[in-house]
N, C-alpha and C positions, 0 to 999 in steps of 0.2 A: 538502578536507583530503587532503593526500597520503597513499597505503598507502605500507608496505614495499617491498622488493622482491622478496621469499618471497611475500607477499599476493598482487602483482602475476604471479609464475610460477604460483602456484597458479592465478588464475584464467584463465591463460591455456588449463592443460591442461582447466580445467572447463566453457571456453566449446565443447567437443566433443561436450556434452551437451544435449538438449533444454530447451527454457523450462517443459517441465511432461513427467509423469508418470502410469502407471495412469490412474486415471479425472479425468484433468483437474486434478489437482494438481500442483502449483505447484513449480517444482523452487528449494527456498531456497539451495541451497550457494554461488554469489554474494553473495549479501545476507549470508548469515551468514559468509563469509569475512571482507567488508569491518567489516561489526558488529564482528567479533573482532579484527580488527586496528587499527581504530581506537580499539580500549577495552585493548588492549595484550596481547594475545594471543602465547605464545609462539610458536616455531617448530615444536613442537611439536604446541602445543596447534589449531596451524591446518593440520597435515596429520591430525593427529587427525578434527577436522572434515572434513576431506576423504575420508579414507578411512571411515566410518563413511558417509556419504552417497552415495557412487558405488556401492555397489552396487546401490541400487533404480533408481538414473535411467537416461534409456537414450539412445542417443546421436542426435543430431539431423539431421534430411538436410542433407548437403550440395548437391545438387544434386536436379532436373537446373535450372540458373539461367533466367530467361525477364528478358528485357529489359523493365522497368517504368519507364511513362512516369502512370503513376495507381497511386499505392499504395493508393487506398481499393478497389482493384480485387481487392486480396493478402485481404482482410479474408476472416475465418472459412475462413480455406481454407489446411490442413494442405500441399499440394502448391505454394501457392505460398510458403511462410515463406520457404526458401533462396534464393527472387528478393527477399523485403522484406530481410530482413537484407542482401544486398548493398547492396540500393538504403539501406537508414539507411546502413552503411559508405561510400558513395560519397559522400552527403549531407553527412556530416561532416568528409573529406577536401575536398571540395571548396569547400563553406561554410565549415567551422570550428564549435566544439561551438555558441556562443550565436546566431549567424545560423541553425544548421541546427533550433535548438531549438526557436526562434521562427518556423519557417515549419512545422516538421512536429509541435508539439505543438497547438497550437491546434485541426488537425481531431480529434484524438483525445478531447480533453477532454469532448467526450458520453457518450463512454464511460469515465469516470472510473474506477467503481467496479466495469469489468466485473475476473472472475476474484479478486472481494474484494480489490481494490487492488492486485493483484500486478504489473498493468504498471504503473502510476503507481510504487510501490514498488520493480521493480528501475529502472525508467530513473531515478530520483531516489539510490537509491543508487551508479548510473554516475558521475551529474555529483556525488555528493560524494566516490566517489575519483579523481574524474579519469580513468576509466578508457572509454576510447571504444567499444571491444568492447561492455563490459557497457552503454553511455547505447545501442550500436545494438541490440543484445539484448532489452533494456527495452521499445523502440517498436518492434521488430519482435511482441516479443508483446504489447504494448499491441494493437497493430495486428490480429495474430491471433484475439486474444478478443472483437475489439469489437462489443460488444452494449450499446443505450441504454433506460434506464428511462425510463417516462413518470409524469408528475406534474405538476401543476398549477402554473403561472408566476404566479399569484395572488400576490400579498404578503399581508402579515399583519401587526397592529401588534405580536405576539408576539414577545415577545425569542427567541433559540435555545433556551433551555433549557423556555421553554415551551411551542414547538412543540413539546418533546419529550412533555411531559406531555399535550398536546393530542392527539396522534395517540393515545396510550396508552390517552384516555378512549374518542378513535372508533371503535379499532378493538382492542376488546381479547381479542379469541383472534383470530390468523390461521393459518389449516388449508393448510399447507404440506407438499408431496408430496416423497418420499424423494430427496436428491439433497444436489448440494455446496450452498456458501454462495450460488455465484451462482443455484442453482435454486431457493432458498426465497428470494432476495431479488426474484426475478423473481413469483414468488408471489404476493408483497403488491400488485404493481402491477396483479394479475386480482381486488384486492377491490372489492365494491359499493361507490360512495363516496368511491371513492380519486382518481378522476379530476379530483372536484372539489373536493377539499381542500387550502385552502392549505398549503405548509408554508414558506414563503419569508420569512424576518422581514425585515420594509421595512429594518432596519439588519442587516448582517452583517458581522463581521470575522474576522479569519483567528483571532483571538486566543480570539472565541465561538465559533469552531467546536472550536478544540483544546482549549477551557475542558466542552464540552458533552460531545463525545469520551471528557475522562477521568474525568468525573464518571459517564458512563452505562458507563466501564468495571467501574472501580472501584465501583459498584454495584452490579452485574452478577456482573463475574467471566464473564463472557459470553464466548467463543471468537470469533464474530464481529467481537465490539464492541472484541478488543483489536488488529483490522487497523484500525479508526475510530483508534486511538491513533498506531500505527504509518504509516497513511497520513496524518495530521494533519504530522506530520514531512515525510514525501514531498511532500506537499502544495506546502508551506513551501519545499521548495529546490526545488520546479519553478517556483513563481508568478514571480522574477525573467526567466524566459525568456514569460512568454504576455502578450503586448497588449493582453488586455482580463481582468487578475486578477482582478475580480468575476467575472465570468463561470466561472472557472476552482472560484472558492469556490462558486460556487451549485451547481454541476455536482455539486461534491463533499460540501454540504451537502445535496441532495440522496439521495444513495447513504449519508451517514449516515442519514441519517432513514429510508430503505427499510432501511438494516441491522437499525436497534431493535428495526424492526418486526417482522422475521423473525425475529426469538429469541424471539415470544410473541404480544406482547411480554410481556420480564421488567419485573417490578417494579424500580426504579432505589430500593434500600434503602442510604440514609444516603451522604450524599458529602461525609461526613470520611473522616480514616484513623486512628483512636485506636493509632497505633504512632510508637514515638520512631523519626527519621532513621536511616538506616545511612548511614555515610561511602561518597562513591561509591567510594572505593580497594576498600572489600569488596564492595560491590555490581557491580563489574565483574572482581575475579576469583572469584565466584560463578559472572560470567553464563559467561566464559571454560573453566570448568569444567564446563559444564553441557553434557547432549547434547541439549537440548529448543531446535529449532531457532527455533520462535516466543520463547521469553521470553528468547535471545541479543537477536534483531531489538530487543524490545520493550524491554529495559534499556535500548541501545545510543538508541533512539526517545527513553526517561525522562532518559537523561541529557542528552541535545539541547536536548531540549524544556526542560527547566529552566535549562542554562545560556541557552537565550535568553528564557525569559520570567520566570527568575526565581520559578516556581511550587514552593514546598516539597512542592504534593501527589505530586510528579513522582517526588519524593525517599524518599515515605513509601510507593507502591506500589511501586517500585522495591525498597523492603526486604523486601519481603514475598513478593517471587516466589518467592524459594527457599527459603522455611521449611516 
């Protein structure tokens, strides 16, 4: 979906800025640029968002560049980012966005859910504005964060939703040490037992992952569990670029399943939503009005996700963010 062209200059001055913040937080003004302007966000309303968020972030090295011929070489390493972000710009230039996508997102996909979705999240919001900057931005901090969970390759005849319920029964208080999301999701993978617990349901689809996602949101109310939402979308527009999309879901139903578990786990209470529809017209200039960077992302995610799968629940959390 095409942005603006105000969308477009916007993120051009904000790509002068780091992929993350303070203590390893996540810098959203990209994601929430493109959110807002594909949900019809004024000219206003999108320098609003911009000025309100540049003054915490802080701006990104440019240099000194180093010739990379192994990008898994760049990984975890702060001095090498302005050599990977050339190398994704060069990759793309020279491949083109879908050849460059299919050869450099595949090593990353282990690391799915490192940074709570945020690289799978911004390079999925790259390729849905079109915007090359932001798809090499995305995989350069993909790149940067990557850190892999370990978990058992076992299947299970457990549909998704009951593997949810299944870890809840196994492992139900997990004693997680003060830190971001990715350091209590890291957590659960040091519990007794975990190693050898299925969580793999022999049938998976992208459809039960996103079905699983908003039901353990919307139960919840969980902080965690509403990047499970939001990355179920990123998901969705990366899978056309990776050769083997199973592999891409498991990765990623994986790092849901470590998420649950890192909230508690919470009790997943009731996955209805006894609230009548709001018209998405009010439901997106709510989100457009709104300074709460995450529930911009996550309307923008609900309305996605409903017009493609036609889920009303999508419709009914969505009304409810801003009350």
């Amino acid at each position: 979906m095409a942005i603006t062209r105000y969308c477009a200059e916007l993120l051009e001055s904000a790509s002068r800025f780091h992929v993350h913040y303070g203590d390893r937080l996540a810098n959203h003004l990209p994601m929430v640029l493109i959110a807002l302007d594909q949900m019809g966000a004024t000219r206003a309303q999108l320098q609003y968002a911009f000025d309100r968020s540049t003054p915490h972030l802080k701006l990104r090295p440019a240099s000194p560049l180093k010739p990379i011929t192994d990008i898994a070489a760049c990984r975890r390493s702060e001095e090498l980012f302005p050599s990977a972000l050339r190398y994704y710009e060069q990759q793309l230039k020279q491949h083109g966005v879908q050849e460059c996508l299919r050869r450099e997102i595949p090593p990353l996909l282990p690391s799915i859910a490192t940074a709570a979705f945020h690289g799978l999240i911004r390079t999925a919001y790259g390729i849905d504005a079109g915007h090359l900057q932001e798809i090499a931005m995305g995989l350069a901090y993909w790149n940067l964060e990557y850190y892999t969970l370990e978990s058992s390759n076992e299947h299970t005849d457990l549909s998704a939703a009951e593997v949810i319920e299944d870890v809840r029964r196994r492992f139900p208080r997990i004693e997680v040490a003060p830190g971001n999301i990715s350091d209590h999701m890291h957590a659960v993978t040091g519990q007794d037992g975990w190693a050898d617990t299925p969580i793999q349901p022999s049938q998976l689809s992208l459809q039960d992952i996103a079905r699983t996602a908003l039901d353990a949101y919307c139960g919840t109310r969980d902080f965690t569990l509403l990047h499970g939402v939001t990355g179920c979308h990123a998901l969705r527009l990366i899978l056309p670029f990776c050769p083997d999309p199973e592999a891409a879901m498991r990765y990623f139903w994986e790092g849901l399943v470590i998420a649950y578990l890192s909230t508690g786990p919470k009790e997943i209470i009731g996955k209805t939503l006894e609230v009548d529809n709001g018209s998405w017209k009010e439901i997106k200039a709510l989100a457009c009005q709104s300074d709460d960077d995450h529930l911009i992302k996550l309307s923008y995610s609900c309305e996605q996700e409903f017009l493609y799968y036609g889920v009303e629940k999508y419709t009914r959390m969505a009304s409810t963010l801003f009350n």
